[in-house]
C-alpha positions as CSV (number, residue, x, y, z in Angstrom):
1,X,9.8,-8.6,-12.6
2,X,8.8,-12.3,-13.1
3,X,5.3,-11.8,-11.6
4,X,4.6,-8.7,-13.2
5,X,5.7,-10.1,-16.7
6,X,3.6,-13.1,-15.4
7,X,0.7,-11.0,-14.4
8,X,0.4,-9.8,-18.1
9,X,0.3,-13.1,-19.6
10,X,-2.4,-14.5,-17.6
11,X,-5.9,-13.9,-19.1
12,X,-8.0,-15.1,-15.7
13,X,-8.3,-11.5,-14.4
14,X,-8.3,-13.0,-10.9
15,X,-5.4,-14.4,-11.1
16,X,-4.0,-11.3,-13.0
17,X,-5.2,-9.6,-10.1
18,X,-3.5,-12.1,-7.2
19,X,0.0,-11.8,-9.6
20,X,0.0,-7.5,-9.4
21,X,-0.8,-7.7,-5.8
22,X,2.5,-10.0,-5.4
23,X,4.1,-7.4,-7.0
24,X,2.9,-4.7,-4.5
25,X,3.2,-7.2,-1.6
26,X,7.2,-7.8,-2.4
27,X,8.0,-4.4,-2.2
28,X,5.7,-3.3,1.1
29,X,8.5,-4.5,4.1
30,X,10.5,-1.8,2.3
31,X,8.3,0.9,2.2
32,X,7.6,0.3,5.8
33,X,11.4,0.3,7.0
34,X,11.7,3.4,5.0
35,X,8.9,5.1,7.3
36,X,10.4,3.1,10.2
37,X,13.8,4.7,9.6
38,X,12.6,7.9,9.0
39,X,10.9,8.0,12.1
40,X,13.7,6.7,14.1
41,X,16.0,9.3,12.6
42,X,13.5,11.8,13.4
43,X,13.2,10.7,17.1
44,X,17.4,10.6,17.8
45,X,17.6,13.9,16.5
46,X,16.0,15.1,19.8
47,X,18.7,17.1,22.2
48,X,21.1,14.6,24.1
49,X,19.3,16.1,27.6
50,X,16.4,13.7,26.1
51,X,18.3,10.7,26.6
52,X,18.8,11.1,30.0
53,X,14.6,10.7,30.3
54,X,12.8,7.6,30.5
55,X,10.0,8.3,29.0
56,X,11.8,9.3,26.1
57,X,13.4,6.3,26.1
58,X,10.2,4.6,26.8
59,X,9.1,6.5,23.6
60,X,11.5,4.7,21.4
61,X,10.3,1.5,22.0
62,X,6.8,2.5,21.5
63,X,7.8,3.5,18.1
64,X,9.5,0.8,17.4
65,X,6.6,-1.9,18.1
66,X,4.2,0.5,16.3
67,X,6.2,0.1,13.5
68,X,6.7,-3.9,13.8
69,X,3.0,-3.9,13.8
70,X,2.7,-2.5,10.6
71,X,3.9,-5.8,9.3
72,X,0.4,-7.1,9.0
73,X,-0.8,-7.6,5.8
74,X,-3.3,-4.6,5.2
75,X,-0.8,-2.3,6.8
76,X,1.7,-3.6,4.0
77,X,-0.4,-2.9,0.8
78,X,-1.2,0.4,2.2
79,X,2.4,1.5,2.9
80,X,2.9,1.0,-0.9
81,X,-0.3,2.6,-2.1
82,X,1.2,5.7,0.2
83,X,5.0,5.2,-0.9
84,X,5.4,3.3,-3.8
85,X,3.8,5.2,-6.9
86,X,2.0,8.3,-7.7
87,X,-1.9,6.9,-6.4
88,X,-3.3,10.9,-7.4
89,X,-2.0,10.3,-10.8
90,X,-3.4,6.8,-11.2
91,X,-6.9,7.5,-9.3
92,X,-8.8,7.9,-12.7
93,X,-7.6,3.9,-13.5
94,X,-9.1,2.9,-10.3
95,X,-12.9,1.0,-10.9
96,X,-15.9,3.0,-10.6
97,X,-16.9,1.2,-7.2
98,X,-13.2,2.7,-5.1
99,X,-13.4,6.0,-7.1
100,X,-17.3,6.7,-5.7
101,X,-16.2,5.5,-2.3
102,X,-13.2,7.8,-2.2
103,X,-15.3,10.7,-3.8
104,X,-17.9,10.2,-1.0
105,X,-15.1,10.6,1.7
106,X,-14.1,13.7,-0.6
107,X,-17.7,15.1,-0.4
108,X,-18.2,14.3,-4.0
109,X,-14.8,16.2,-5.0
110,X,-12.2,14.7,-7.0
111,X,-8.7,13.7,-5.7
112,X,-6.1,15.7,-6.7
113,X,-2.7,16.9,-5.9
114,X,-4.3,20.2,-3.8
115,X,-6.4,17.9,-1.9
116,X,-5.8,18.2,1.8
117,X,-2.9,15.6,3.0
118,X,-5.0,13.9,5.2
119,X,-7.7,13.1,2.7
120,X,-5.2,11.9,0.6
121,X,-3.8,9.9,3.2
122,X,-7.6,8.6,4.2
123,X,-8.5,8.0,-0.1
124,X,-5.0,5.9,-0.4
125,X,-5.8,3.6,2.7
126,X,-9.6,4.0,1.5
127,X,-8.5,2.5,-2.2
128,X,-5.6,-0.4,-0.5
129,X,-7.9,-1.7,2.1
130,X,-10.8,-2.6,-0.8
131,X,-7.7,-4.4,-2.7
132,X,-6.9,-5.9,0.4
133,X,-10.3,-7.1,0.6
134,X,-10.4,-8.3,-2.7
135,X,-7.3,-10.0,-2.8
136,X,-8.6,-11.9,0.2
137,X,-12.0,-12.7,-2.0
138,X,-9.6,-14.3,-4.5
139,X,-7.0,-16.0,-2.5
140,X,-10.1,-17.3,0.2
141,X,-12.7,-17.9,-2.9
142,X,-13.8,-21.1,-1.4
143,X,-17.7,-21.7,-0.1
144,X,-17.6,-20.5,3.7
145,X,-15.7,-17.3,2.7
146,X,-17.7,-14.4,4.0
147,X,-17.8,-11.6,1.6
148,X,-17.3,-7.7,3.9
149,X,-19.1,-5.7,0.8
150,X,-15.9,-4.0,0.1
151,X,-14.2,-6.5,-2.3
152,X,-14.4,-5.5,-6.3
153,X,-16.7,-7.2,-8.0
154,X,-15.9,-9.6,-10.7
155,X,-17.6,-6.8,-13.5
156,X,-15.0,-4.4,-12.3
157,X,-11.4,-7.1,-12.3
158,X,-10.7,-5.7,-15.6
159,X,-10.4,-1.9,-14.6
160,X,-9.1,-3.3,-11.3
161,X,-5.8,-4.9,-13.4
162,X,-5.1,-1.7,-15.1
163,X,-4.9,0.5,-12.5
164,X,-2.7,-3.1,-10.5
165,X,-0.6,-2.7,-13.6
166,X,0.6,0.8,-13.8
167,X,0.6,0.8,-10.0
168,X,3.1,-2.3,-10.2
169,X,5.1,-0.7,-13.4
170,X,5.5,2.9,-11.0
171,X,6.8,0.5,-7.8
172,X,9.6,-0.8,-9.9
173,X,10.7,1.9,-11.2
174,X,10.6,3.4,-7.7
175,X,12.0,0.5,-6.6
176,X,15.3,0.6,-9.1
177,X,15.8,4.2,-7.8
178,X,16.3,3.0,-3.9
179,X,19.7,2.9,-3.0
180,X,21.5,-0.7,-2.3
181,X,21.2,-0.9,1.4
182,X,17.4,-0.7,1.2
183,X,17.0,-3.1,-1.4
184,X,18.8,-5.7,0.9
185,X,15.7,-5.6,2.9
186,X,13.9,-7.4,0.5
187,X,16.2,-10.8,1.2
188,X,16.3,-10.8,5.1
């Protein structure tokens, strides 16, 4: 709550910007270990014949490190884009710049809630990895910083820091509704 209360105080919309995405950032390990979990649960449920396999066990292991290598930064803000609040229902606060880019992937349609899972998963990791981006413009804004294309342009920050700020006020809501033992997460 302190950055987000901080984040609306600040009138440099960069730094409005970095405060959100510390807000999104906080509450990524968890939405990972939820999909982690989930997973995992999913995997033990197999017969108890499986266990006797070694590629089965061999299996479980593989999950596991895929999962500890979502711990990278850009696999962090995406996990929240795709856990954390309702991105269909904030789309139309994104800036122009992500919507067009997520429309072209769309073939010009809008995103909505009948849109084809996949594409939504592909326009969420679409949308995270150009905040990504631009949170590394801001963070890394000195000379030798080499700009991708995909960063939000200063013109946009504005639009940028609405759609930041209802995305952070949806995460902590969802974030109050977790129960205890996921919330400990956060302090390990």
């Amino acid at each position: 709550m302190k950055l987000f209360v901080s984040a609306i105080q600040i009138n440099d919309p960069e730094l409005k910007f970095l405060n959100f995405y510390k807000v999104l950032e906080h509450f990524a390990p968890i939405a990972v270990n939820i999909e982690a979990n989930e997973l995992m649960r999913k995997k033990l449920d197999a017969p108890k014949s499986s266990f006797e396999d070694g590629d089965f066990i061999r299996s479980i292991f593989e999950l596991a490190n895929s999962m500890r290598d979502k711990f990278n930064d850009e696999d962090l803000i995406k996990a929240t884009f795709s856990t954390c609040f309702d991105f269909i229902g904030l789309f139309k606060n994104l800036p122009e710049s992500i919507k067009k880019k997520i429309r072209g992937h769309l073939g010009g349609q809008e995103l909505n809630y009948s849109t084809e899972k996949q594409k939504i998963i592909t326009s969420n990791n679409i949308a995270a990895k150009i905040i990504y981006k631009t949170r590394n413009k801001v963070v890394h804004a000195k000379s030798n910083f080499a700009l991708t294309g995909d960063e939000v342009e200063l013109k946009e920050m504005e639009q940028l820091n609405i759609f930041m700020k209802k995305a952070c006020s949806q995460s902590i809501r969802w974030y109050s509704r977790q129960p205890k033992h996921l919330k400990l997460e956060i302090i390990k």
